[in-house]
C-alpha positions in Angstrom: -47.7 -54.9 106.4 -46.0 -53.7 103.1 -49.6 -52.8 101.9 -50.1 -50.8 104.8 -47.0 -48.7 104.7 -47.6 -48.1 101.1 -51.5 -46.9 102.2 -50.0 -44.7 105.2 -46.9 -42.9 102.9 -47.0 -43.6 99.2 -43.8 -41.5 99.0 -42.6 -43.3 101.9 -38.8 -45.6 101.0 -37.6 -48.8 103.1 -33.5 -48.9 102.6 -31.1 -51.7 104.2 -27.7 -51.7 105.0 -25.9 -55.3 105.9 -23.8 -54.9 108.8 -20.7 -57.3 109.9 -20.9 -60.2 110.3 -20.1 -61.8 113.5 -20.0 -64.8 114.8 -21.8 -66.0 112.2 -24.7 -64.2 112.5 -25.4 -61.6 109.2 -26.8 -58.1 111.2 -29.3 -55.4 108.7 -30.0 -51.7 109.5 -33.5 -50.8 108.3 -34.3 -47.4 107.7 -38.3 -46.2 107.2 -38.5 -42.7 105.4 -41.2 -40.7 104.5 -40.4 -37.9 101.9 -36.9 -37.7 103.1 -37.6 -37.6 106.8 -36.6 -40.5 108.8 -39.5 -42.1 110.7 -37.5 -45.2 112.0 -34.5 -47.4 112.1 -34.0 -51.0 113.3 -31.1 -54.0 113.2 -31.9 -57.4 112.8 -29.5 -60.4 113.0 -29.8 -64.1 111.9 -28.0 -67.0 110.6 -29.7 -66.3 107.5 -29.6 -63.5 105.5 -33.0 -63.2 104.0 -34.2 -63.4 108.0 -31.6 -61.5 109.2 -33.2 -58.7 106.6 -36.9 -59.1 107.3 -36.4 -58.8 111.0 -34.8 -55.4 110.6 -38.0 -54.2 108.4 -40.2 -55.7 110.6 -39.0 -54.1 113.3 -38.3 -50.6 112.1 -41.9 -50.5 110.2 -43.4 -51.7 114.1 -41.6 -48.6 115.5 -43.4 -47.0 112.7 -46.4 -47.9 113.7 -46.5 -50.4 111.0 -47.3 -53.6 112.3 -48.8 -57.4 111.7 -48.4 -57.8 115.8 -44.7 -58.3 115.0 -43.0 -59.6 118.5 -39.6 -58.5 118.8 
């Protein structure tokens, strides 16, 4: 998926943001840019924070177009 991104937009930059945390749950924007131009953002939320992370990259690199038949 990573490699794939890289292939598509070798300029391109994945950024997160952690969010609030409520009710236990830690919450991630992820932002997909290419060259400064925003291509697609996501949130993703889990108990854990590494998950809570990944989701929100896995889902804003699927609105991308970026996917490895990610389900949401």
């Amino acid at each position: 998926m990573f490699a794939e991104f890289r292939s598509q937009y070798p300029k391109g930059s994945i950024k997160t943001e952690m969010l609030a945390k409520i009710d236990g749950m830690h919450t991630f924007r992820a932002e997909i840019s290419n060259e400064g131009m925003i291509l697609a953002t996501a949130i993703g939320a889990d108990t854990d924070l590494e998950t809570a992370e990944d989701r929100a990259v896995k889902r804003a690199l699927a609105i991308a177009g970026i996917s490895d038949n990610y389900r949401l």
